[in-house]
C-alpha positions as CSV (number, residue, x, y, z in Angstrom):
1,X,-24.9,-8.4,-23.9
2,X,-25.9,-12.2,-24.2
3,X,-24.3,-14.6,-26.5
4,X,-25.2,-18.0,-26.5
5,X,-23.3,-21.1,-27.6
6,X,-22.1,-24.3,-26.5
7,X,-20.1,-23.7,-23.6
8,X,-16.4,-25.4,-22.6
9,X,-15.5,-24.8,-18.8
10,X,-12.4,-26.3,-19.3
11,X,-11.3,-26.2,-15.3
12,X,-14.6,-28.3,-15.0
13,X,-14.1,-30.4,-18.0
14,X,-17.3,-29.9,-19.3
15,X,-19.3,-28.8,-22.4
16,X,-22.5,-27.4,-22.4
17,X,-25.3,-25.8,-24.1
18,X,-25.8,-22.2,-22.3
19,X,-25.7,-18.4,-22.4
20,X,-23.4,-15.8,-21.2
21,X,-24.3,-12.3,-20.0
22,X,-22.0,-9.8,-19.8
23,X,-21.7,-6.3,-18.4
24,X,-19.2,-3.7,-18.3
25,X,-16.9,-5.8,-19.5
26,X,-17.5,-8.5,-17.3
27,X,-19.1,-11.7,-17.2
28,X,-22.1,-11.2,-14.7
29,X,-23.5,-14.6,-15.7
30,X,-22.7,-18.2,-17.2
31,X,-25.9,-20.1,-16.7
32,X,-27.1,-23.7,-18.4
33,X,-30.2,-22.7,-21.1
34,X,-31.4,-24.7,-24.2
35,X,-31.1,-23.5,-27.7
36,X,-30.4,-24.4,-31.6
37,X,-26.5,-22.6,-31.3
38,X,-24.2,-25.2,-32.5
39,X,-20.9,-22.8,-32.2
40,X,-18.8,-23.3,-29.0
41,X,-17.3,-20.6,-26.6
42,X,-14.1,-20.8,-24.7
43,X,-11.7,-18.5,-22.9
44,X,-9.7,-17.2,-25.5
45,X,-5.6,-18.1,-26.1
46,X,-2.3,-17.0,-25.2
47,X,0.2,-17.2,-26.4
48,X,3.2,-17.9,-23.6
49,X,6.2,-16.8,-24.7
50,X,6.7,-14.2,-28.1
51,X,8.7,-11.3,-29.3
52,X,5.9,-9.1,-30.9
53,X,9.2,-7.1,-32.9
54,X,9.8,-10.7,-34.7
55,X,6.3,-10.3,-36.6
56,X,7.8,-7.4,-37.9
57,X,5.1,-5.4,-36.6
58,X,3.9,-2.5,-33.9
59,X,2.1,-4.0,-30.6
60,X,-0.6,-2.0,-32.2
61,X,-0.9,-4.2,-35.4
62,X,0.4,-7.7,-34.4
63,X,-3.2,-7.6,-32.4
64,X,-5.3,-6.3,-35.1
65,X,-4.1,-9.7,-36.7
66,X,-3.6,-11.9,-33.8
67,X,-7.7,-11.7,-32.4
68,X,-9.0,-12.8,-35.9
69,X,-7.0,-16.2,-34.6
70,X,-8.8,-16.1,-31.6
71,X,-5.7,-15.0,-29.1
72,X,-6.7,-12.6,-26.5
73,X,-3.3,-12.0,-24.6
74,X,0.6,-12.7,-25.1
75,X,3.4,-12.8,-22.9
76,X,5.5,-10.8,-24.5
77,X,9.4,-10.5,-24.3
78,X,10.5,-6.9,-25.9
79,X,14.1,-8.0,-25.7
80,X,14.7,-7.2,-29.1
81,X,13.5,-3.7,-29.0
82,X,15.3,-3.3,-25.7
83,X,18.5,-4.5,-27.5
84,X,18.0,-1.7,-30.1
85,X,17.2,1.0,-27.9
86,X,16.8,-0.1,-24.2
87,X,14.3,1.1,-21.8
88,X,12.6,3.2,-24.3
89,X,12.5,1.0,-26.9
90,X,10.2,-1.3,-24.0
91,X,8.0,2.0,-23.2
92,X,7.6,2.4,-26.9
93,X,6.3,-1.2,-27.1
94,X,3.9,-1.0,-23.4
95,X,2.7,2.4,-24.9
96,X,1.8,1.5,-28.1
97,X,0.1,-2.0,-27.1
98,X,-1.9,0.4,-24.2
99,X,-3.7,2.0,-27.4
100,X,-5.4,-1.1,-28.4
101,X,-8.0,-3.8,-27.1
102,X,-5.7,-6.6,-26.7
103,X,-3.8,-8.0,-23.3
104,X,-0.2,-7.7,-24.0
105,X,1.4,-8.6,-20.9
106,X,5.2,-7.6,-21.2
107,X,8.2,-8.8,-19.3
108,X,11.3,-6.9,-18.6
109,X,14.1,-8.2,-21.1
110,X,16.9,-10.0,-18.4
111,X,19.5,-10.0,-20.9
112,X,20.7,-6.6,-22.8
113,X,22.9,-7.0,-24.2
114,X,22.6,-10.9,-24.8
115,X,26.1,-11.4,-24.2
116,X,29.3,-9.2,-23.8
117,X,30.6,-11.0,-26.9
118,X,28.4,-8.8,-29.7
119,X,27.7,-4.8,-29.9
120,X,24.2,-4.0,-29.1
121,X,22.3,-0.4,-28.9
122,X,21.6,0.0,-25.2
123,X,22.5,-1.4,-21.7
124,X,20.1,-2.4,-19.1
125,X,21.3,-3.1,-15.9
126,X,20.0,-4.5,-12.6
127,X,18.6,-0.9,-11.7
128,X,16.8,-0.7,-14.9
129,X,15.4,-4.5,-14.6
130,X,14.2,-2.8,-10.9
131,X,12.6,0.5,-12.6
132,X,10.9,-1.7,-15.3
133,X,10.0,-4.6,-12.5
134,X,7.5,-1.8,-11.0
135,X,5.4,-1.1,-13.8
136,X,1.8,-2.5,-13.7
137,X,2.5,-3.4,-17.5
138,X,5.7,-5.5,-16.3
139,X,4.1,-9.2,-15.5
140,X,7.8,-11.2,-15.4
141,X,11.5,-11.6,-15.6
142,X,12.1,-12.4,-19.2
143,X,13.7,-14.7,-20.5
144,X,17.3,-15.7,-18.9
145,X,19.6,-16.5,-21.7
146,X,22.6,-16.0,-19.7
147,X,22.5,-19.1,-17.8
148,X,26.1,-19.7,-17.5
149,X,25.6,-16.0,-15.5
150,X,23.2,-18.3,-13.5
151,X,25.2,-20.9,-13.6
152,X,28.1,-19.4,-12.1
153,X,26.0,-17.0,-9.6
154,X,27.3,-13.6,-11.4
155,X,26.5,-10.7,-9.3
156,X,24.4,-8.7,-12.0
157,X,22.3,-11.8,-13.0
158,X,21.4,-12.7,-9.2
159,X,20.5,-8.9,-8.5
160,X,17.8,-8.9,-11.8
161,X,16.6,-12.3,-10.2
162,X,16.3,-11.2,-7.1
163,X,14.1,-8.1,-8.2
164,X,12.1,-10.2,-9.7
165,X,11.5,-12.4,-6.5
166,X,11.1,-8.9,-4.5
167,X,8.2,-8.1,-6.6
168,X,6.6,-11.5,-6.9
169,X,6.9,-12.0,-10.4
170,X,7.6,-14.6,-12.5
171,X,11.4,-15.4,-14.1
172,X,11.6,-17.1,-17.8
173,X,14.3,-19.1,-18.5
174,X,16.2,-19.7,-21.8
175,X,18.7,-22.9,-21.8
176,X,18.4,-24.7,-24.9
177,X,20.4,-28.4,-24.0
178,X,21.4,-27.8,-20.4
179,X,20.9,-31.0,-18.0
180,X,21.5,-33.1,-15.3
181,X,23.3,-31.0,-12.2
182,X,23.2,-27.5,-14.3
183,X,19.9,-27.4,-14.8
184,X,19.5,-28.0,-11.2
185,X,21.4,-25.2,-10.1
186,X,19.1,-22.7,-12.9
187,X,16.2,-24.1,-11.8
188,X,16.8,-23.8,-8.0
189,X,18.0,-20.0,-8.7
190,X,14.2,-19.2,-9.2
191,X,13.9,-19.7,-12.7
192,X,10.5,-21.2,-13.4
193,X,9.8,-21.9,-17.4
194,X,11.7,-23.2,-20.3
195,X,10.4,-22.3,-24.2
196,X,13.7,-23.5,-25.9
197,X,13.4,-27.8,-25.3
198,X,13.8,-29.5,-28.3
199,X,13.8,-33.3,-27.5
200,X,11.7,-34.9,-25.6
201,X,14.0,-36.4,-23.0
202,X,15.0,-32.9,-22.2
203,X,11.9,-31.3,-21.5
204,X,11.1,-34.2,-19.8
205,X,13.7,-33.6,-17.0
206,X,13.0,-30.6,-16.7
207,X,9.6,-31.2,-15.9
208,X,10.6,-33.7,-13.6
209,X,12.5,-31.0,-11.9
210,X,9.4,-29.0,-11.8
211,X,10.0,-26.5,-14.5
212,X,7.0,-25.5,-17.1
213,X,7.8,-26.4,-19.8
214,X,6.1,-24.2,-23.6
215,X,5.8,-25.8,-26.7
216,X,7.2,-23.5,-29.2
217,X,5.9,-23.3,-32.8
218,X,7.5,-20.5,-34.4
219,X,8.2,-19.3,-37.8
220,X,12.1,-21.2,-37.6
221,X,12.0,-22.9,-34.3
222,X,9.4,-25.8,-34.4
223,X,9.7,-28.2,-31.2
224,X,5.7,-29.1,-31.4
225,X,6.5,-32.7,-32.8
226,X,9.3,-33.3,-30.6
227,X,7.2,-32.3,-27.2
228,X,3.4,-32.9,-27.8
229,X,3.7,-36.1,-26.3
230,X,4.5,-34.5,-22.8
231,X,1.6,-33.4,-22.9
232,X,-1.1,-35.5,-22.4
233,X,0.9,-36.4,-18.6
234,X,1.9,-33.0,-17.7
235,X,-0.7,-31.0,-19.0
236,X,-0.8,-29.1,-16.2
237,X,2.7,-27.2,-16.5
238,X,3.0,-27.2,-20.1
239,X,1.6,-24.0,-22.2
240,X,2.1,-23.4,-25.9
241,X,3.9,-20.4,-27.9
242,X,5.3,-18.8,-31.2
243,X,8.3,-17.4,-29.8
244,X,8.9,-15.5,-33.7
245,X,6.1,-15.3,-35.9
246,X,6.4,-13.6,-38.8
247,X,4.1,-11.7,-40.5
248,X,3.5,-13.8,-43.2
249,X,2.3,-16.7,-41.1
250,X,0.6,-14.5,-38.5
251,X,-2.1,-13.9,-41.2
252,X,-3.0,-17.5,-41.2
253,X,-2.5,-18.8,-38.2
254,X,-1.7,-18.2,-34.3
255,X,-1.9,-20.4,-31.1
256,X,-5.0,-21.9,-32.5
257,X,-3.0,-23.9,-34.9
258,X,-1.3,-25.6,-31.9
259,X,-4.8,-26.7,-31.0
260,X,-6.1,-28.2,-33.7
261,X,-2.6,-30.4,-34.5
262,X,-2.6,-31.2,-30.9
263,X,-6.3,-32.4,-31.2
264,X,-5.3,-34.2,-34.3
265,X,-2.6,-36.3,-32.2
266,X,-5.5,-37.8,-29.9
267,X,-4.5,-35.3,-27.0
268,X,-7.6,-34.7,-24.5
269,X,-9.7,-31.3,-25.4
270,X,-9.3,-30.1,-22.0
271,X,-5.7,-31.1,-21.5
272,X,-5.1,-29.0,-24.8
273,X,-6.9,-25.7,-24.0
274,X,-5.8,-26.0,-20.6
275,X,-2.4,-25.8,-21.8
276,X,-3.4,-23.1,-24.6
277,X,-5.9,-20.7,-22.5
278,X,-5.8,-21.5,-18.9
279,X,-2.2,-22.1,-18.0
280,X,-0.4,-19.2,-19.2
281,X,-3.0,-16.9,-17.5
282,X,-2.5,-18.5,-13.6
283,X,1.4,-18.9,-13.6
284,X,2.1,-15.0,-14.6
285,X,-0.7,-13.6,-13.3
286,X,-2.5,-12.5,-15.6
287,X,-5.8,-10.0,-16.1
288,X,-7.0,-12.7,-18.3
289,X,-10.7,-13.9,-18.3
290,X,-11.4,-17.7,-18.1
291,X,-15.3,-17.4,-18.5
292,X,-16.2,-17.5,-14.4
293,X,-18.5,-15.2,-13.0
294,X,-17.2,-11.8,-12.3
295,X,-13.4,-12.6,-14.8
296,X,-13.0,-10.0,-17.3
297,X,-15.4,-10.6,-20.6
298,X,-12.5,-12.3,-22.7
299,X,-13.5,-15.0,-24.9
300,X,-14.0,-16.2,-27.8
301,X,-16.3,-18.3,-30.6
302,X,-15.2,-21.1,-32.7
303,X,-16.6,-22.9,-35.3
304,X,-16.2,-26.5,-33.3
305,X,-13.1,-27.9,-31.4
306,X,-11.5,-29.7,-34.2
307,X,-10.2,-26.9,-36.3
308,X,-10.5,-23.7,-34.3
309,X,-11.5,-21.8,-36.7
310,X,-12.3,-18.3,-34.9
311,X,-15.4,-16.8,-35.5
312,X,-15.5,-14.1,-33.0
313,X,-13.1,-12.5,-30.2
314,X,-14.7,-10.5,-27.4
315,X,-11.6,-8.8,-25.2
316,X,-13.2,-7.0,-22.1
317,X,-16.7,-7.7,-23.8
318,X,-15.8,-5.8,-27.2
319,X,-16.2,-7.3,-30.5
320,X,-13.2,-7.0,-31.9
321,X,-13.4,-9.2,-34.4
322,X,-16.3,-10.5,-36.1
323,X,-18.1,-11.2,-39.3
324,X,-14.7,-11.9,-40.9
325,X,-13.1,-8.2,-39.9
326,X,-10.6,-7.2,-37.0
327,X,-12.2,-4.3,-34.7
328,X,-8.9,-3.1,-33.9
329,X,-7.9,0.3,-35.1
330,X,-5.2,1.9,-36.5
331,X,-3.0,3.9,-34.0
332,X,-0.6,6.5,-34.9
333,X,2.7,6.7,-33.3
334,X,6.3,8.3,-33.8
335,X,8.6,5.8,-35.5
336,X,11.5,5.4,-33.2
337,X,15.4,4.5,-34.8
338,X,18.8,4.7,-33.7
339,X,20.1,3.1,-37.0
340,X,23.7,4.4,-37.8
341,X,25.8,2.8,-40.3
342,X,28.0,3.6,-43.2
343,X,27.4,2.3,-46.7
344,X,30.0,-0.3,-47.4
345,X,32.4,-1.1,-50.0
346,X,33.1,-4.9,-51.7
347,X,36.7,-5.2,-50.1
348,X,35.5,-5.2,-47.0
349,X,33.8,-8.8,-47.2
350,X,37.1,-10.1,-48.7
351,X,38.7,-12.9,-46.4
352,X,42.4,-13.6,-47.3
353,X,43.3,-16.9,-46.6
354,X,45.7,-20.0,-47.5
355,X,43.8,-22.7,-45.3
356,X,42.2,-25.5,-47.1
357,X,39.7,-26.3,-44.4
358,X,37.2,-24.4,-42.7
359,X,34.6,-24.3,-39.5
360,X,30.8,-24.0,-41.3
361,X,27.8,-23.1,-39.4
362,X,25.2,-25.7,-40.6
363,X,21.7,-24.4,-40.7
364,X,19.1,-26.8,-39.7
365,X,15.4,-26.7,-40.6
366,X,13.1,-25.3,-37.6
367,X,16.1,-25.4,-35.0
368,X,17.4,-22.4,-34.0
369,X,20.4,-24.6,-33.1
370,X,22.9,-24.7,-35.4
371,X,26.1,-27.8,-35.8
372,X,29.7,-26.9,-36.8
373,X,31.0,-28.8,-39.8
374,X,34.9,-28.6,-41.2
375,X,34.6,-27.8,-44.9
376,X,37.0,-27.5,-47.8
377,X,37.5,-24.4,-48.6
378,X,37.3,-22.6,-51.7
379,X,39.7,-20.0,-52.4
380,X,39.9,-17.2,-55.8
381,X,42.7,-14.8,-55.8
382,X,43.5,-15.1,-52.2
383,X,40.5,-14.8,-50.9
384,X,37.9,-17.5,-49.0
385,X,34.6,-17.1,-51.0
386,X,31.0,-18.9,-51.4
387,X,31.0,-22.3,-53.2
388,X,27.5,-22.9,-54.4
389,X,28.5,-26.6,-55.6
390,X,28.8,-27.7,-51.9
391,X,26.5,-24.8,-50.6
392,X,28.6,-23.5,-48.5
393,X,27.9,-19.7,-48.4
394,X,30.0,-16.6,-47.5
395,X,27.9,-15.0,-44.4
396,X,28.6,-11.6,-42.6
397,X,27.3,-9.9,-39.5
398,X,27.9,-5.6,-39.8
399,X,27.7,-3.9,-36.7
400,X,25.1,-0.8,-37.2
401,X,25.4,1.4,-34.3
402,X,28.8,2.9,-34.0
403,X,29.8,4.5,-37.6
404,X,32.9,6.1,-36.5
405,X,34.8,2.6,-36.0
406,X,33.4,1.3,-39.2
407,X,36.6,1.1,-41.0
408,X,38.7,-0.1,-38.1
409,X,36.6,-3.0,-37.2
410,X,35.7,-4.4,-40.9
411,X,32.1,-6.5,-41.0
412,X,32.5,-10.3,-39.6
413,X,32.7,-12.9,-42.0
414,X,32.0,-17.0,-41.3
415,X,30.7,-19.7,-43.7
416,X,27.3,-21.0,-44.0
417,X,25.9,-24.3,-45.2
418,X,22.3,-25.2,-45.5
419,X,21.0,-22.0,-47.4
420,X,21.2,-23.2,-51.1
421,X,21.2,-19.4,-52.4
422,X,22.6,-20.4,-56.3
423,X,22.6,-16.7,-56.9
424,X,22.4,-13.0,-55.0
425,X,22.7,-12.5,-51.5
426,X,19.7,-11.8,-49.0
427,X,20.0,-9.5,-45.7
428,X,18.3,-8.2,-42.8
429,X,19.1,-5.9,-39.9
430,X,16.4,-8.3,-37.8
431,X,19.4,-10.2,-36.1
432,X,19.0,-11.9,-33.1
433,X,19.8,-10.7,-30.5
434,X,21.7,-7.5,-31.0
435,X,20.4,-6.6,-34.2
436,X,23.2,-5.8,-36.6
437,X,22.9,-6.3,-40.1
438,X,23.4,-10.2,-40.9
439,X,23.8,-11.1,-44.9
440,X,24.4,-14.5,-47.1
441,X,25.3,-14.6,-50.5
442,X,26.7,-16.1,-53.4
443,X,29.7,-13.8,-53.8
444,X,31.2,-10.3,-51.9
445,X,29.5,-8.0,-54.4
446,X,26.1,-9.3,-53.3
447,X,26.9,-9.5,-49.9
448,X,28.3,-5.6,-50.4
449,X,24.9,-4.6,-52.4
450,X,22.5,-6.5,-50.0
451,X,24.1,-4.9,-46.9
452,X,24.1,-1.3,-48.2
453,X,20.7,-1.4,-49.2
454,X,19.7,-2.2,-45.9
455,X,22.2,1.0,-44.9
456,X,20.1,3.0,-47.4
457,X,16.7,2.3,-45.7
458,X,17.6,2.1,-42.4
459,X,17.1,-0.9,-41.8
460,X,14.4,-3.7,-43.1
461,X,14.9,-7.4,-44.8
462,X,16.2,-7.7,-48.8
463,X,17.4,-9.9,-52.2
464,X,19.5,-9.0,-53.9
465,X,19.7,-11.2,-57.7
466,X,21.4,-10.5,-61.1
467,X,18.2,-8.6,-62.3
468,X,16.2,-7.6,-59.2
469,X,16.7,-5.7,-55.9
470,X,13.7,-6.0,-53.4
471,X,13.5,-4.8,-50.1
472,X,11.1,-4.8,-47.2
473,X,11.5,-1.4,-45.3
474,X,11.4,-1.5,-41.1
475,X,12.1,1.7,-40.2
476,X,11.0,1.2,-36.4
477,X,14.0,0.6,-34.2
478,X,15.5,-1.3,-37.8
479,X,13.0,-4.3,-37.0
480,X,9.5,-3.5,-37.2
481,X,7.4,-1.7,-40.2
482,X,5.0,1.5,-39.5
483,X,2.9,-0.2,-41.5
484,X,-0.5,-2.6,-41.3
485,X,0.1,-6.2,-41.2
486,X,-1.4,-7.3,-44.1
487,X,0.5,-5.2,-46.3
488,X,3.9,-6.2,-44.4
489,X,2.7,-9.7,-44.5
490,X,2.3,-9.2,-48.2
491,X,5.8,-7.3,-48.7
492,X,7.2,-10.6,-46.4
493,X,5.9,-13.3,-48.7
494,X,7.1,-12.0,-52.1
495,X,10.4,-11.4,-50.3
496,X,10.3,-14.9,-49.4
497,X,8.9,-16.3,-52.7
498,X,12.2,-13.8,-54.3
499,X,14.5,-15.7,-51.8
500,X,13.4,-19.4,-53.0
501,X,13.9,-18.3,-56.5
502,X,17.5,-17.7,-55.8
503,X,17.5,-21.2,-54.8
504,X,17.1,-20.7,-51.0
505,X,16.0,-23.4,-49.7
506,X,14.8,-23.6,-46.0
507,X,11.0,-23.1,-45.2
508,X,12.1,-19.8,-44.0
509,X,15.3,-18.5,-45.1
510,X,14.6,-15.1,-43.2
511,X,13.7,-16.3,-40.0
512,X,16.6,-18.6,-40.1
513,X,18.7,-16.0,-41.2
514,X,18.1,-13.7,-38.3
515,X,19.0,-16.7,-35.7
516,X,22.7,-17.1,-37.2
517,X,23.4,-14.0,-35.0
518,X,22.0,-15.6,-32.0
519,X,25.0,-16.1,-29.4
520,X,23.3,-18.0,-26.7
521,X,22.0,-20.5,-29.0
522,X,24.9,-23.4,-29.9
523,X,26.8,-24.4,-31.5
524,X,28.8,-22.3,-34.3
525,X,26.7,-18.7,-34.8
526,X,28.2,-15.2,-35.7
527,X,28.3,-11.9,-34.2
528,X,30.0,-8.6,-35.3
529,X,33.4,-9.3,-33.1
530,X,33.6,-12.6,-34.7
531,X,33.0,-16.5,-35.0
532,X,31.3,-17.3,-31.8
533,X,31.5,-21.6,-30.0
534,X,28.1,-21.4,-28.2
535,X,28.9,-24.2,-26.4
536,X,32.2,-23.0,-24.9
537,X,31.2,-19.4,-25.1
538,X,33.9,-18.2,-26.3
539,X,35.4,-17.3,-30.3
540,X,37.0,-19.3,-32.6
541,X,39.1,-19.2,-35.4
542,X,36.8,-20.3,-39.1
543,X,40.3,-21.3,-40.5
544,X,41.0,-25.2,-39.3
């Protein structure tokens, strides 16, 4: 095959007019050559750091959606799989994104559980961080959210790092906030990236300190405007990535977004693509192709190198997308759950209580971190409930996997301001990171229907109004769909568009949502056990 266009060897930085040849799957030839071709061919992009489960999708489909964007490869974190259903749930994942022509590169998750201070579905220790470490399909360490575990040199933490280090692969880190002397210390325990930054002076030190530092764009979590202007002086150890996408947004837009706004901002072309193509390839090692002779035949055509738009996406020198249709096919598989709950009743999401004040979690737009407010409090019949005058929302987290207890340890309740729900509650049993069910709603009846219909299906994402029940069914684990993306994506969007009319009022009320459960994250978030200080690590009380 020969494809001609105009060329950007971005390691070079240069642009010319030539053609490629390529045979069995790999380039054979990149030679200089006249010609009327005014479309321009690049390696194509990764994205650094994501949770494929977050898309709400199989490996499988996430890439029949992801190439029509032009991304060729992710480095992918099935933590929250793991969380559900441990080593198998990451075998699931490897074996279902094996099926496909797409390079997902998979890590093994450092942190299941995420904490000792939720319930999760499985348990992977050091030994199982060593089994995983072997597999060819196994390019890192994922993520370390438990730095204080790094922090204060915990005997299971070190052993996972030091498998890591024994095979020569890569560890992610995770420390949203941590500075001066403590991020010292992680960094000198061999932990070598950083996706969570979200000011600039912070993922400046941590440059400085010799970390790489990702720009994350995500469905909830957007740092982009706070760290694009790193770039242009550290280009070299800064990448970009999604972290969560959901499906919704996945069908417009990937990594190639990133590109374009970053063009936008006067950033260098080859400082950008070196961030969003070469980068992510050479620190985890990656069987990536960056369009030299003999590299694997992955690439990709755009329209020009202001937009991005992707007109073609060869992995391994196969079309698989072009002419406006994704190559990739369907691939069956056996859906995978360990969902076990018990429908509840309303009385369980009562909260009896005399205090006049209480701790809110406030919900801020594209952070995943959250501030703690005090709060009146506003209390019927004994019992703390939503005010939708102040917006302050009841909230609930329902543990899923252990039935037998369900009556002895009643769902966790906490307040929530930021959500603007004026009626209805909305739920899902995508929960960072453990994966219960997680709910918000204007009163205990809609918390009590939202929850249960999630109990009914088995998991998925719902609203719940006066006159309408809707749900989005993910019967994979409880947090992906056995079905194609664009019909999830679909199904996601008139969820969503249900959700605003209900008054929510965040760009993305389900994405948020599903961080509220998110331990590691500070400051005030909510797990099954309880009110949880992210910053002290430890519970508190939500009367003051």
């Amino acid at each position: 095959m020969k494809i001609q266009g105009q060329i950007v060897d971005i390691q070079n930085r240069r642009i010319f007019k030539g053609e490629i040849t390529v045979e069995n799957g790999k380039i054979e030839s990149t030679i200089e050559k006249s010609h009327e071709v005014e479309t321009y061919i690049l390696p194509g992009f990764v994205d650094a750091h994501i949770h494929i489960e977050s898309s709400m999708l199989v490996p499988s489909e996430f890439a029949k959606l992801a190439v029509t964007h032009g991304t060729v490869a992710t480095v992918s974190d099935p933590h929250e799989i793991a969380n559900v259903l441990g080593i198998e749930g990451v075998e699931f994942m490897i074996d279902n994104g094996n099926k496909v022509p797409f390079k997902f590169n998979f890590g093994a998750p450092s942190c299941v559980p995420a904490t000792n201070f939720e319930s999760a579905g499985a348990v992977i220790d050091s030994e199982g961080i060593k089994y995983l470490l072997q597999k060819p399909e196994i390019k890192y360490l994922a993520e370390m959210m438990n730095y204080p575990g790094v922090l204060f040199n915990d005997d299971e933490v070190m052993k996972k790092i030091a498998w890591a280090q024994h095979f020569n692969k890569p560890v992610d880190g995770h420390a949203p906030g941590l500075r001066g002397d403590d991020i010292s210390t992680y960094i000198n325990a061999g932990i070598s990236t950083d996706h969570e930054c979200f000011t600039y002076e912070e993922g400046l030190e941590k440059l400085q300190k010799g970390m790489k530092i990702l720009i994350r764009e995500g469905s909830a979590a957007k740092n982009f405007e706070a760290l694009i202007p790193l770039l242009s002086e550290h280009f070299e150890n800064m990448m970009f990535c999604s972290d969560d996408k959901h499906p919704d947004d996945l069908l417009v837009s990937h990594i190639n977004k990133l590109c374009a706004r970053a063009v936008e901002k006067g950033n260098d072309i080859f400082h950008v693509l070196q961030a969003a193509c070469i980068n992510p390839v050479k620190h985890y090692n990656l069987d990536v192709g960056l369009l030299q002779k003999e590299d694997d035949a992955d690439f990709i055509v755009v329209e020009d190198l202001v937009n991005f738009n992707t007109l073609e996406t060869y992995i391994n020198g196969e079309a698989v997308y072009k002419d406006g249709v994704s190559k990739i096919k369907h691939v069956d598989f056996e859906v995978l759950n360990n969902f076990n709950c018990n429908k509840k009743e309303v009385a369980d999401f009562k909260f009896p209580s005399t205090s006049k004040k209480i701790r809110v979690i406030e919900a801020l737009e594209g952070e995943l971190v959250t501030n703690e407010l005090i709060e009146d409090s506003l209390i019927i019949d004994g019992n703390l409930v939503s005010n939708t005058k102040t917006d302050v929302l009841k909230m609930t987290v329902v543990n899923r996997y252990h039935p037998d207890s369900y009556r002895d340890k009643k769902p966790a309740i906490a307040f929530i301001k930021n959500f603007g729900l004026k009626e209805g509650a909305i739920a899902s049993s995508v929960g960072h990171d453990s994966h219960n069910i997680i709910a918000v709603g204007v009163s205990d009846e809609a918390i009590c229907k939202a929850v249960n219909l999630l109990v009914e299906n088995k998991g998925g994402i719902c609203a719940v109004s006066t006159s309408e029940e809707k749900v989005v069914s993910l019967p994979v684990a409880g947090i992906m769909s056995d079905k194609n993306g664009m019909t999830i994506g679909k199904q996601y969007a008139e969820l969503d568009q249900m959700a605003k009319q209900m008054g929510a009022s965040l760009h993305a009320p389900y994405m948020t949502l599903s961080f509220m459960a998110l331990l590691v994250i500070p400051s005030l978030k909510l797990s099954d056990k309880g009110l949880f200080d992210g910053s002290k690590f430890e519970f508190i009380s939500v009367e003051v």
